[in-house]
Legacy VTK file of the C-alpha trace (Angstrom):
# vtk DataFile Version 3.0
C-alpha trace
ASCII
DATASET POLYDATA
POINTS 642 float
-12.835 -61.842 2.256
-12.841 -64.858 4.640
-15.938 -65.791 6.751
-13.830 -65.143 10.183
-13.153 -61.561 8.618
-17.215 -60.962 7.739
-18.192 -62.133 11.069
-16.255 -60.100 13.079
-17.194 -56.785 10.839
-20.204 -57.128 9.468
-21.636 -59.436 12.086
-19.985 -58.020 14.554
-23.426 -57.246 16.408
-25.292 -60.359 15.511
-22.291 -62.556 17.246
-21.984 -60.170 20.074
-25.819 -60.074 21.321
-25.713 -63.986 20.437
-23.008 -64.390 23.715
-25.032 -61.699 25.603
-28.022 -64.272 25.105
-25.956 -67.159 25.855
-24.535 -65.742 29.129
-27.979 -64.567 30.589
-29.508 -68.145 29.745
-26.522 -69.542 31.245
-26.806 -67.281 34.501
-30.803 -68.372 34.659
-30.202 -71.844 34.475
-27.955 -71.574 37.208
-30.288 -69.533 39.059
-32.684 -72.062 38.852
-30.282 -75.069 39.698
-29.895 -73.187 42.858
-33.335 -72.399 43.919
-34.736 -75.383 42.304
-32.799 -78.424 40.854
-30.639 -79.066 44.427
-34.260 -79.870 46.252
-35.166 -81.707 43.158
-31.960 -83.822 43.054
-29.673 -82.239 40.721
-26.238 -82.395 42.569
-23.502 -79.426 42.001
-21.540 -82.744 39.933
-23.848 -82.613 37.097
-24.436 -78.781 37.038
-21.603 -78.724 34.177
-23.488 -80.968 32.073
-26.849 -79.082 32.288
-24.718 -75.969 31.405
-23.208 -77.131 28.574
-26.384 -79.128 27.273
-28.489 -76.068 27.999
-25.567 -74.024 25.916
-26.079 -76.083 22.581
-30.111 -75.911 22.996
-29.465 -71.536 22.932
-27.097 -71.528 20.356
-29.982 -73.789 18.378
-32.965 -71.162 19.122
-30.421 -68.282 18.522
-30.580 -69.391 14.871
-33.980 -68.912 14.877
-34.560 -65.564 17.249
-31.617 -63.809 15.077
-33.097 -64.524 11.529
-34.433 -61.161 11.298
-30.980 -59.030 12.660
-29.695 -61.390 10.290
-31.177 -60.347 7.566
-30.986 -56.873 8.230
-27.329 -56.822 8.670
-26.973 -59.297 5.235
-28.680 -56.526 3.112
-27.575 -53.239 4.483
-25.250 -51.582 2.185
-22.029 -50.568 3.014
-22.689 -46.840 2.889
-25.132 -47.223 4.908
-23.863 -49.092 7.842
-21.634 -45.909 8.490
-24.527 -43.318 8.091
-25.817 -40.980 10.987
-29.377 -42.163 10.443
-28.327 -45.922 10.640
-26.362 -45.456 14.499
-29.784 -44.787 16.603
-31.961 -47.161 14.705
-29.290 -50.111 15.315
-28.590 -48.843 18.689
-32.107 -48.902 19.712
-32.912 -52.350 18.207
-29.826 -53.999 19.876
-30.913 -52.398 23.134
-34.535 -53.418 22.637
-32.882 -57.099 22.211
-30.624 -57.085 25.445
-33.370 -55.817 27.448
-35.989 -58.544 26.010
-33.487 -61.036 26.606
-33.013 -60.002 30.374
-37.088 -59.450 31.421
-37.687 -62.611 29.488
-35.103 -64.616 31.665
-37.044 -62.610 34.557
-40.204 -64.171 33.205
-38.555 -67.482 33.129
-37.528 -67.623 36.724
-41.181 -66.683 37.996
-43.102 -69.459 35.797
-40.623 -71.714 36.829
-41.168 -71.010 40.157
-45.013 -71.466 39.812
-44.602 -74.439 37.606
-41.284 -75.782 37.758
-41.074 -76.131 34.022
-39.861 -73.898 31.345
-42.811 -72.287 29.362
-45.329 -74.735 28.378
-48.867 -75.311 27.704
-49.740 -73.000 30.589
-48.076 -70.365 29.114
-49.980 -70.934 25.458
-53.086 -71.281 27.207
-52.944 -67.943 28.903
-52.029 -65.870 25.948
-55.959 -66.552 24.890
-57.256 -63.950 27.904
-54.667 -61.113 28.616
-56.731 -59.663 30.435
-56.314 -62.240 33.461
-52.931 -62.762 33.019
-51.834 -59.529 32.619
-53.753 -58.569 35.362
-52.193 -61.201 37.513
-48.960 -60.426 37.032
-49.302 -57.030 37.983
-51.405 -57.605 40.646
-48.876 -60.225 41.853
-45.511 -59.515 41.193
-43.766 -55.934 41.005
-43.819 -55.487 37.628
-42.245 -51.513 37.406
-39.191 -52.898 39.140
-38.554 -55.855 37.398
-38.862 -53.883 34.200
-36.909 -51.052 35.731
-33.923 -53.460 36.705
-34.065 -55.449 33.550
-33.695 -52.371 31.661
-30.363 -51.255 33.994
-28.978 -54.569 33.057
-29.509 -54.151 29.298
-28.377 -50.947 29.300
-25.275 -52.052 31.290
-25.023 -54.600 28.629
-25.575 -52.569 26.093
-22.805 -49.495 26.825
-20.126 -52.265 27.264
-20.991 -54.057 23.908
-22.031 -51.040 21.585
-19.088 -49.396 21.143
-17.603 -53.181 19.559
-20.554 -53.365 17.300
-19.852 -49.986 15.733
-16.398 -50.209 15.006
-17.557 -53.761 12.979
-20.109 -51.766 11.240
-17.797 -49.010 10.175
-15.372 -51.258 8.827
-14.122 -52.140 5.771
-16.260 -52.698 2.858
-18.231 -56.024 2.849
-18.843 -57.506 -0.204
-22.873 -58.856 -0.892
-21.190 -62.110 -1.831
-19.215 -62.681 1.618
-22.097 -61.583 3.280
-24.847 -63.972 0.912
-22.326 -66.554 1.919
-22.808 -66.218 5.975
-26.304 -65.792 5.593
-26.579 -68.887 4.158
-24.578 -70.801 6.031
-26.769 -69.167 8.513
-30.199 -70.911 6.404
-28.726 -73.820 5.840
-28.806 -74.442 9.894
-31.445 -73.147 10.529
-32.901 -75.904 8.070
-31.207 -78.621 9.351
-32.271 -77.675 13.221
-36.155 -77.641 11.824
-35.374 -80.755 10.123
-33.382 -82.877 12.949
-33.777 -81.054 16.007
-36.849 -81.647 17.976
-37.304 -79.242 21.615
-36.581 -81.870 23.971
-33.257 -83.427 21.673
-31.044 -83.094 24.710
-33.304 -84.318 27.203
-31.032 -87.011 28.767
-31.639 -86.742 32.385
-33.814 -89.367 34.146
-34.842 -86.534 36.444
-37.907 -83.909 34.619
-36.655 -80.904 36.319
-32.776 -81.193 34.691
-34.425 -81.693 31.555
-36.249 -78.470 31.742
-32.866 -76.810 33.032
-31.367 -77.642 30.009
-34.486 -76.515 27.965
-34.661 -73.395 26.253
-37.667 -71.088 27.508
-38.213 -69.525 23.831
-38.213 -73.245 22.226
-40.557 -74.639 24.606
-43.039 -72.029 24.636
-42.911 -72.278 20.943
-43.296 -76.052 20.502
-46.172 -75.703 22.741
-47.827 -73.213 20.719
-46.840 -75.488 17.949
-49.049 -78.802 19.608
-51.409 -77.017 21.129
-54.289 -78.169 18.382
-52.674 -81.327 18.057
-54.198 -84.173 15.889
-53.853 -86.669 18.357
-53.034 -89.792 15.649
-50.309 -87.769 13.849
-48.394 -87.029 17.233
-49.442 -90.005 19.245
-49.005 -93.933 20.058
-51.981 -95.301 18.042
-53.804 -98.879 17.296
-56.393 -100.471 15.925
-59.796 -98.459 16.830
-61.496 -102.052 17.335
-59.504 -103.572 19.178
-58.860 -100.541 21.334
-62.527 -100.128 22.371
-62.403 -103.598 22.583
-59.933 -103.505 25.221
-61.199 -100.503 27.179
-65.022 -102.225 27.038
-63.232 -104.980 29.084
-61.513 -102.524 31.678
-64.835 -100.735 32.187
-66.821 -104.042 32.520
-66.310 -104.431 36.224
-67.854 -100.964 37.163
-71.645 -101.837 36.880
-73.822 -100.889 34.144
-74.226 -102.999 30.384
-73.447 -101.967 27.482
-76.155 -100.507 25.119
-74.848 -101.763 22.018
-71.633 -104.055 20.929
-69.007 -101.821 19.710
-69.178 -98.339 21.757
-69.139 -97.294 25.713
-72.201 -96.382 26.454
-73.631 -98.294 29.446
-77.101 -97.889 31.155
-77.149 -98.088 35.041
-80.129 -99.282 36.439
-82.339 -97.751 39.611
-80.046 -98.924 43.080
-82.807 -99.702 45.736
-80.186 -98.461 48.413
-79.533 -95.149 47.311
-79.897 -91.868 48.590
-83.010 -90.982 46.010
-83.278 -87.614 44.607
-80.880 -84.929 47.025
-79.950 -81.990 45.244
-76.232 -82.267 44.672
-74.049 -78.683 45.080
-70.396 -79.618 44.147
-67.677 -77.183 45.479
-64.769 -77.175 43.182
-61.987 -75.626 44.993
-58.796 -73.698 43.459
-56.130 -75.518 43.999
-56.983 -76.962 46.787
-54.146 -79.946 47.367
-54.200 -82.426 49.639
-50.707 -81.328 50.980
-52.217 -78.786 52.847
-54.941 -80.673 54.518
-54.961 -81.695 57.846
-57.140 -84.497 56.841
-54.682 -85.768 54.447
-51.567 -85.592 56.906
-50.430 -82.119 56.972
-49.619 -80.391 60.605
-50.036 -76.834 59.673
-53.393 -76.498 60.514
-54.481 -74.801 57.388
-57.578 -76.226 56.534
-59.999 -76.702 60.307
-62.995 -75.914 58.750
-62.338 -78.628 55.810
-61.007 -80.969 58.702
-63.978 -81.212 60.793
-66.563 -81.679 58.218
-64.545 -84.811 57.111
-65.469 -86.136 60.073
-69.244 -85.982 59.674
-68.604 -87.500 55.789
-66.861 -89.560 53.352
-63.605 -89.134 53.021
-61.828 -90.309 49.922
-58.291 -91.146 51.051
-56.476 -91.712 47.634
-58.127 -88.886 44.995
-55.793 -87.477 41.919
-56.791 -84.901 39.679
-56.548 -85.411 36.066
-54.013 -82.557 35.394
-52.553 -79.045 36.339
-54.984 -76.693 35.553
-58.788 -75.793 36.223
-59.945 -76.812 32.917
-58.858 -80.518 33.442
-60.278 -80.465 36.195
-63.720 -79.073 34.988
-63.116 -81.570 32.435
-62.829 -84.007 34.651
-65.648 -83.600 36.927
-68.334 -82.236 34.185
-67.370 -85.185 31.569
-66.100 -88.136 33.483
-63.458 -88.001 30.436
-60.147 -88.776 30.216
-57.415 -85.642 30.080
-56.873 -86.278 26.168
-53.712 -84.552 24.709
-54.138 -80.773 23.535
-56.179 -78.830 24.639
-59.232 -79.620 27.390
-62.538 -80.376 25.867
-64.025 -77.106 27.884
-61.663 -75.186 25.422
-61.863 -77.008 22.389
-63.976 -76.376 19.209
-66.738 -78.496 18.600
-67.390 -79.004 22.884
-70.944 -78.972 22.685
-70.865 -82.946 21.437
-69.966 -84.436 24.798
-72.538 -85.911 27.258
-71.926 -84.790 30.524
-73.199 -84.995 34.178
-75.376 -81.687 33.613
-77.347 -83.413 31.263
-77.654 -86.609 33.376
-79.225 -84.502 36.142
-81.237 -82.883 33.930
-82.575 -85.854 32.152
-83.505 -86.979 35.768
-85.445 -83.780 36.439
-82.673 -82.061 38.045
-82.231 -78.044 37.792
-78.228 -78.021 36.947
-76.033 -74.850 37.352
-72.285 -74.047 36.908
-71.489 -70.837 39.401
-68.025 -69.303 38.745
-66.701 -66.103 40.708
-64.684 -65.284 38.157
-65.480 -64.067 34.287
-66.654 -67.262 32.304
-65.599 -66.465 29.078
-61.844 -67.016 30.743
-60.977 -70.599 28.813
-64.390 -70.818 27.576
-65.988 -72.088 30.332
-69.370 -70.443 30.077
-69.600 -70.955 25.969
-69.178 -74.977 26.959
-70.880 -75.112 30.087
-74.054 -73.539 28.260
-73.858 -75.993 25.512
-74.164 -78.871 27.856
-76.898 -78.809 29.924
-76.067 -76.031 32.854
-77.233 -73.110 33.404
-74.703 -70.279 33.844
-73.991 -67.398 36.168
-70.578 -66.411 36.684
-68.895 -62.693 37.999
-71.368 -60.393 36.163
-74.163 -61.805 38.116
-72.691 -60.704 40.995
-74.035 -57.265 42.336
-71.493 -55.136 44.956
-69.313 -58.127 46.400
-67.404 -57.450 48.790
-63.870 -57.690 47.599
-62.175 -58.818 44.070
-59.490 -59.213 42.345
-58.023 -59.789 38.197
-59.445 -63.454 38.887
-63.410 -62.736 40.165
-65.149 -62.068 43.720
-63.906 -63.972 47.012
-65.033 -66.977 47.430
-67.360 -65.589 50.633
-69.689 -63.584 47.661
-69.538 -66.519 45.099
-70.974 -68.847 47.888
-73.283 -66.073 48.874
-74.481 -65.824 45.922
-74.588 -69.708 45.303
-77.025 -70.250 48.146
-79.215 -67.215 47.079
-79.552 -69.151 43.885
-80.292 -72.253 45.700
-83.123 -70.766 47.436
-84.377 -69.725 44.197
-84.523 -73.267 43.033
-85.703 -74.817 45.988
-88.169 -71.893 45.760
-89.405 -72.964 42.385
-89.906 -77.120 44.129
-86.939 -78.882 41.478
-83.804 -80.945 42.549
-80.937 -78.592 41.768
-77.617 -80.110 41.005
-74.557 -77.418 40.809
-70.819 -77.419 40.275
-69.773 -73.930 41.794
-66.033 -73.020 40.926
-64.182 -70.581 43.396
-60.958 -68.485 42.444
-59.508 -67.088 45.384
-57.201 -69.349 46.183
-54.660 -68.098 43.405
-51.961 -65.368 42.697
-52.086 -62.356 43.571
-52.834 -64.174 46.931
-55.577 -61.254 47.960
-58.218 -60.904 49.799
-60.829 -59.575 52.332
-59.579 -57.965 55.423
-60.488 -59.238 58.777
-59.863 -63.062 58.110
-58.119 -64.528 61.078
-54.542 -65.358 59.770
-55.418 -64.346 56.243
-53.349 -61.461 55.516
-54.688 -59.162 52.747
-52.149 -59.905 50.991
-48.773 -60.654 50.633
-49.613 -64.520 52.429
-48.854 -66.626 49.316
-50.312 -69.929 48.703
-50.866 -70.871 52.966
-52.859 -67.715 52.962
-54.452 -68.831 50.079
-55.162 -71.990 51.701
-56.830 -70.840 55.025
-58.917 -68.170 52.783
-60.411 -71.370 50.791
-60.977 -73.242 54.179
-62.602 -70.274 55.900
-65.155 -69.900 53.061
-65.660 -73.161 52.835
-67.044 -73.330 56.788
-68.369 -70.134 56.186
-70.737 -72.003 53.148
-71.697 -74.704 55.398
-72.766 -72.682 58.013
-75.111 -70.293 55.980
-76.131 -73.257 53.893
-77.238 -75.431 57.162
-79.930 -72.217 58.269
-81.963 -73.437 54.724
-84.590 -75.972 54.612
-82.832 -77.338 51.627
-79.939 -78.327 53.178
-81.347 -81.822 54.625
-82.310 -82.675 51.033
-78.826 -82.284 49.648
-75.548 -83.852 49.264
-72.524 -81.679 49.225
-69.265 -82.714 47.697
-65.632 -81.307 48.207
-62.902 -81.233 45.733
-59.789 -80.032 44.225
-59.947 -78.986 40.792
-56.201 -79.903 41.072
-53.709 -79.895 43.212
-51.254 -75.947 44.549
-48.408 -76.169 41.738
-46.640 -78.914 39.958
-43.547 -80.436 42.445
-41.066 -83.128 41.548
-38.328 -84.226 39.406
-40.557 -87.462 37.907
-41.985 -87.495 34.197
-45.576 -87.649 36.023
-45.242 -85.701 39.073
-48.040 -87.838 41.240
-47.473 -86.133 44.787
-48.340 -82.750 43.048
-51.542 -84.268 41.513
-53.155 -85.510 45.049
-56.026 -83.663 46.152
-58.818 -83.895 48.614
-62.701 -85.595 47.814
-65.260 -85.128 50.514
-68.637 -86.259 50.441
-71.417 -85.149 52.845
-75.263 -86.342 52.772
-78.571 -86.785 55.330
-78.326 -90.684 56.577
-74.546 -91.179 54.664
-72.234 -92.994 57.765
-69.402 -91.008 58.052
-66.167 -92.834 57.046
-62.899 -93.036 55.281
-62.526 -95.070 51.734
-59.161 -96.179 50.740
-59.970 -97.021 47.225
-57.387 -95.259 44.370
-60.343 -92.372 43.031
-59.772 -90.557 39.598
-61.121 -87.252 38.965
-63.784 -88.642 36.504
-64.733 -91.263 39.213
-66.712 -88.353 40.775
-69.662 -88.346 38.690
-70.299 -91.887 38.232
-69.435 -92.083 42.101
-72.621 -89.591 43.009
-74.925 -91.377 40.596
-73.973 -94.246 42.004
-74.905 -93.234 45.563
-78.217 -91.599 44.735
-79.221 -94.892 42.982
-80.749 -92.903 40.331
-80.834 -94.700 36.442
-79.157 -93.258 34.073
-77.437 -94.031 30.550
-73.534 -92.459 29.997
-70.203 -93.258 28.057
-68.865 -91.984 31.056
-64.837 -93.207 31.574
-64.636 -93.131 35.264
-66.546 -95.837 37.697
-68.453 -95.591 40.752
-65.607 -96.499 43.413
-68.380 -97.263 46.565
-69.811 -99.908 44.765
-66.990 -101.117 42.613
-63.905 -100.658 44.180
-61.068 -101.911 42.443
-57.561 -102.471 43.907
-56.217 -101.796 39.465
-58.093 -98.734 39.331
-56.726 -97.182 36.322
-55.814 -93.138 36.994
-55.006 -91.111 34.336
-52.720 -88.058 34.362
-51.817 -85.381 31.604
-48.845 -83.057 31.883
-47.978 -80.623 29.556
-47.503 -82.826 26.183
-47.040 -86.275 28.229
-50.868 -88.321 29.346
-50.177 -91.115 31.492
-52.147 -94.251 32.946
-51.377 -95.797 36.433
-52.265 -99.456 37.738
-50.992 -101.090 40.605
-48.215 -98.710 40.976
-47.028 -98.726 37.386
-47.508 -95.765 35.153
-47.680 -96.466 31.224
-46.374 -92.997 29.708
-47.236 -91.692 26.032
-45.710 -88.809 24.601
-44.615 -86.519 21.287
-43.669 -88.483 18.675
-45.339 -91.773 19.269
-43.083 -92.406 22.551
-43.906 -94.774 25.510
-42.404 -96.035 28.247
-43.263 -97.857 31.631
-42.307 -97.253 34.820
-42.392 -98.766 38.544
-43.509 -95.468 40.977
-43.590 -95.558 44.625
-43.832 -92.906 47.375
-41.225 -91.767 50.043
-42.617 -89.859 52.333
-39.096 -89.110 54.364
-37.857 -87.450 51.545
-37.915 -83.822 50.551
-41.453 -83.098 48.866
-40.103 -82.562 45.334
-38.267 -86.469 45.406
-41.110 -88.233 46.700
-42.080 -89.313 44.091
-39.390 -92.294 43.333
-39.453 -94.193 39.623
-37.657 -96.965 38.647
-37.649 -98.439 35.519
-38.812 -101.505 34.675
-39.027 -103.761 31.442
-42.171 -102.419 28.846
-45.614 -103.668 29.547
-47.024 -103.862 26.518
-50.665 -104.844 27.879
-50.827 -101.075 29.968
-49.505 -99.481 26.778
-51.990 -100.817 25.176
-54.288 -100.010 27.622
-53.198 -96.175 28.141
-53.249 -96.150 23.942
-56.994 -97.478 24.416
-57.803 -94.608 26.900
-56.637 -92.020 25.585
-56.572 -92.704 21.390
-60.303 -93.547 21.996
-61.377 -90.703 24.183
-60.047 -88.841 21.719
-61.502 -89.711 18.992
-65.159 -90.309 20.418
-64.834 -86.541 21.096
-63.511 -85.530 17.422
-66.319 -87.593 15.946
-68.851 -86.300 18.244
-69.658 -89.851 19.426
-69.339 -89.346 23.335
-72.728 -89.150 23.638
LINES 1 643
642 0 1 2 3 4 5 6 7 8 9 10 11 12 13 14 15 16 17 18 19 20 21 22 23 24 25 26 27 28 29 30 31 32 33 34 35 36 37 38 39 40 41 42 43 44 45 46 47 48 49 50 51 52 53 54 55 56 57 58 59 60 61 62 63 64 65 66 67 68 69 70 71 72 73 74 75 76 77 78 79 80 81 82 83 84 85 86 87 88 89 90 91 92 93 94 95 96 97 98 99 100 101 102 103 104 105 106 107 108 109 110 111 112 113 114 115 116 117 118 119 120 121 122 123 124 125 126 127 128 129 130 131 132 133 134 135 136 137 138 139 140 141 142 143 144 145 146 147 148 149 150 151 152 153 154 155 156 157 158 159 160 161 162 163 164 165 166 167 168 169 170 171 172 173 174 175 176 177 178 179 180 181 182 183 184 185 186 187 188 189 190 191 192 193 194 195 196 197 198 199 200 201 202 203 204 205 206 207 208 209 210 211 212 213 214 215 216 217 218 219 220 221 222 223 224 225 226 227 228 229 230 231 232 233 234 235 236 237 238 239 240 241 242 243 244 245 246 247 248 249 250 251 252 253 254 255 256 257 258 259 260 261 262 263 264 265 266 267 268 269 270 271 272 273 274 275 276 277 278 279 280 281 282 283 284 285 286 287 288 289 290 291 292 293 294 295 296 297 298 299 300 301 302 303 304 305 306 307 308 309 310 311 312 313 314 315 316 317 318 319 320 321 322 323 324 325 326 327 328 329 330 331 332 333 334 335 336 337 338 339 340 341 342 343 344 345 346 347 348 349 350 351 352 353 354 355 356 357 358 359 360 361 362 363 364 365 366 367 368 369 370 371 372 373 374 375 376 377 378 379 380 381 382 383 384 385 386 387 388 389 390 391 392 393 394 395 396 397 398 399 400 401 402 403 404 405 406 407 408 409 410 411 412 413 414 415 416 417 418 419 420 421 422 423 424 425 426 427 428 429 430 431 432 433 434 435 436 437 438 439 440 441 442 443 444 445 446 447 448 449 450 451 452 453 454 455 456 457 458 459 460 461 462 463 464 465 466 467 468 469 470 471 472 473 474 475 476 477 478 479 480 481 482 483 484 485 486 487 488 489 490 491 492 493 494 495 496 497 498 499 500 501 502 503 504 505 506 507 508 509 510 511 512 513 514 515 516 517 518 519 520 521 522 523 524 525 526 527 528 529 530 531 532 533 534 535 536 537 538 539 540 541 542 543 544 545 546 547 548 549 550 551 552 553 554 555 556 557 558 559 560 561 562 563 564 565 566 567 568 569 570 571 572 573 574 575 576 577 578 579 580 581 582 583 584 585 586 587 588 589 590 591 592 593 594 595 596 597 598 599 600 601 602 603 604 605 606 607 608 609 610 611 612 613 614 615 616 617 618 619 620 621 622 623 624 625 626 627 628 629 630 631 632 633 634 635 636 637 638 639 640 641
């Protein structure tokens, strides 16, 4: 019996729900060229080519999703392919199939909306608490529906191909040795594509966002769940350890402090006889809070007046990126001073309670230090790290009756409520507090209390979102200026990244801006310029207190050293990333690297302003971004950032 002659009986529904697949991927990537890829600069002329790429990256995860029917269909005896029992169970599991595959490309469309990226990271990282995410996606999309349609469609699918797949079935006989033969056939590449046929194989584009187009959603999400322990020397651009700390000793040397011994980066920072002294310090980490919607940062919306007018009574930092995408990073960020390492963030990693962070700074100084969250804390392991490292923790379950909530935690009004109530209690008991207070509300499902001018309660999206943030954040100020406290504390502002990841580039740096206020008794109000990194914000604070202290902090105080090469440091999905003077040094899977010019247009559409050109390889900022991030690394996996 030939192989054309097996596959079209035997196979018949293995080859059948294989095109169903193909054309639904097919009609998502479309959909997404449409609503995405135009505005990110994917003309209708290479729309073919992203089809037909994206084609041959399906047909490569088919061989993997269909191993099971596969199977099945290899073993079944003949007599039993024609049995009553056999009809409904088949029936039912190819149903089951076309249905997955339609809500899944439903799925698809959504997250690539949010993130404009096929399943990633983000996706791993939220299998770890259902109960958010799940709760999220009812609370913000219309689940039933979706579900409801998607299940038409299969069965639509279904009724047209079913009828094919029975009269293969109730063929002829098959013998087990044709059918051994197709399965492996089958094996054999399946083997090869595990062998020679990495995710990202057909990522040709110059442009990120055709590259995901012609990713497949299952793959990606799987090769992220595959790297998301990573060991960062097996998967990564590596050097000598030396001469790696060697070379990142010598970036750091310009930003104050010596160096307590010869061969690590700990550095001891003496007294500064024009600081501030000994303010509390109450840092407001804001949900995605990015710049693009302030009207201090350039936009005309008028989302943010509250945010607006207290930059000018403070400093302003003009030029501020986040370390990454998600809160995390920037907790990371802001608690360590470290760099965004590969894999997972240190706040989720095991092993997180051998970092040094600002918590224990503060509290080596005689400071009280908190970390406030509105929402649950054990949500990416916030409070199990925070705890470990110096802070005290209260989170959504010290929160009695608030006033509204959602899947992610109170509004922001009760968290900051309930912030200054704890304030009072440490001003109460005569010790410098210092405090990193995370909000939540500005997130999907977009909800929230009723009676906010031009805060719907719900159904806004992310401007609502915005203004919510902005009005709590006046609302804050104003409560916290009626304490006695408030003259003997500085307040900071920031993003603990930016709304949503925009942009066609490798590194996506207009998505990554976000705002950095800073507000103190006797500090001039003004407006710095200098390029500020996420982990610049500790050092920064220190720095303007003029309090001693000993760190092996990564990020530099950019008052008193500011530095026209700052180094800022990105991570995105599997790629980390080092800019200087307007040059990014890129590392990725598989020990990759590659340099490239970057420059902003701000008359383009938002997702191309980011512009890239490529330029010949700099081996010193390879080296340099290989210093970074292989040593960050590894001071954390040998407990040595301390």
């Amino acid at each position: 019996m030939s192989t054309r002659q097996v596959l079209l009986s035997r196979f018949r529904p293995l080859l059948l729900i294989a095109v169903a697949y193909l054309l639904l991927s097919g009609a998502l990537r479309a959909a997404l060229w449409y609503r995405f890829g135009i505005e990110a600069g994917i003309s209708a002329a290479q729309l073919p080519l992203v089809l037909v790429l994206g084609t041959v990256d399906d047909a490569v995860e088919l061989l993997y999703l269909l191993v099971p029917f596969a199977l099945y269909l290899a073993v079944l005896p003949q007599a039993w392919c024609a049995a009553r029992w056999q009809r409904p169970l088949l029936g039912v599991a190819t149903y089951l199939a076309l249905f997955g595959a339609t809500f899944l490309n439903v799925m698809e469309y959504f997250f690539f909306e949010e993130f404009d990226a096929r399943f990633n990271r983000v996706a791993v990282d939220y299998l770890v608490s259902p109960r958010e995410v799940l709760g999220n996606i009812s609370e913000s999309y219309p689940v039933l529906p979706i579900a409801a349609a998607a299940a038409v469609v299969g069965l639509g699918l279904w009724l047209a191909l079913w009828p094919s797949m029975r009269r293969g079935l109730e063929g002829g006989e098959v013998p087990l040795r044709a059918r051994a033969r197709v399965l492996a056939a089958h094996f054999g590449a399946l083997v090869l594509a595990i062998a020679v046929w990495p995710t990202d194989a057909l990522a040709l584009f110059q442009n990120r966002v055709a590259n995901e187009l012609v990713a497949n959603g299952p793959s990606s999400f799987f090769n992220a769940l595959r790297t998301n322990g990573l060991d960062y020397s097996a998967y990564y651009r590596t050097g000598d350890r030396v001469a790696l700390t060697r070379l990142l000793r010598a970036d750091l040397a310009g930003s104050g402090g010596t160096f307590v011994n010869e061969d690590g980066l700990t550095r001891r920072f003496p007294a500064r006889g024009d600081g501030l002294g000994r303010l509390n310090v109450v840092v407001l980490a804001e949900e995605s809070f990015g710049a693009e919607f302030v009207g201090a940062y350039g936009d005309p919306r008028g989302l943010t007046p509250e945010f607006d007018e207290l930059a000018k009574q403070g400093v302003l930092f003009r030029h501020v990126y986040a370390s990454g995408t998600r809160t995390v990073r920037g907790l990371e960020a802001i608690s360590a001073s470290l760099p965004p390492i590969p894999g997972d963030s240190v706040v989720r990693r095991p092993g997180n309670a051998s970092v040094v962070t600002w918590g224990e700074v503060m509290q080596s100084l005689g400071y009280h230090s908190s970390f406030l969250y509105g929402g649950y804390g054990y949500f990416d392991n916030m409070n199990e790290y925070f705890a470990a490292n110096g802070f005290d923790v209260s989170d959504r379950q010290d929160i009695a009756d608030p006033s509204f909530a959602n899947i992610w935690g109170v509004a922001d009004e009760d968290l900051f409520h309930h912030a200054i109530e704890y304030f009072d209690r440490r001003a109460q008991e005569g010790q410098p507090f210092f405090s990193i207070v995370m909000s939540t509300s500005n997130h999907k499902p977009y909800t929230f209390p009723a009676g906010i001018p031009g805060v719907p309660e719900r159904g806004g999206g992310r401007e609502a979102g915005v203004r919510y943030a902005d009005f709590a954040v006046g609302q804050f100020f104003r409560e916290a200026r009626k304490r006695d406290w408030y003259d003997r504390t500085l307040f900071v502002v920031i993003a603990d990244h930016g709304a949503r990841v925009y942009g066609s580039a490798e590194i996506p740096m207009y998505s990554y801006e976000i705002p950095f206020l800073i507000l103190a008794p006797g500090l001039a109000p003004r407006q710095v310029n200098a390029l500020t990194a996420q982990v610049d914000l500790a050092p920064t604070v220190l720095g303007l207190l003029g309090l001693p202290y000993e760190a092996p902090f990564f990020g530099r105080d950019v008052l008193h050293y500011p530095d026209p090469s700052r180094v800022l440091m990105f991570n995105h999905n599997q790629k980390v990333a080092i800019c200087r003077d307007g040059e990014l040094a890129i590392l990725g899977l598989r020990r990759s690297e590659s340099t490239v010019r970057h420059r902003y247009d701000p008359a383009r559409p938002r997702r191309l302003r980011d512009v890239y050109e490529p330029v010949p390889r700099d081996g010193a900022l390879v080296d340099l971004a290989t210093a970074y991030y292989q040593v960050g690394t590894d001071m954390f996996d040998h407990g040595s950032y301390r």
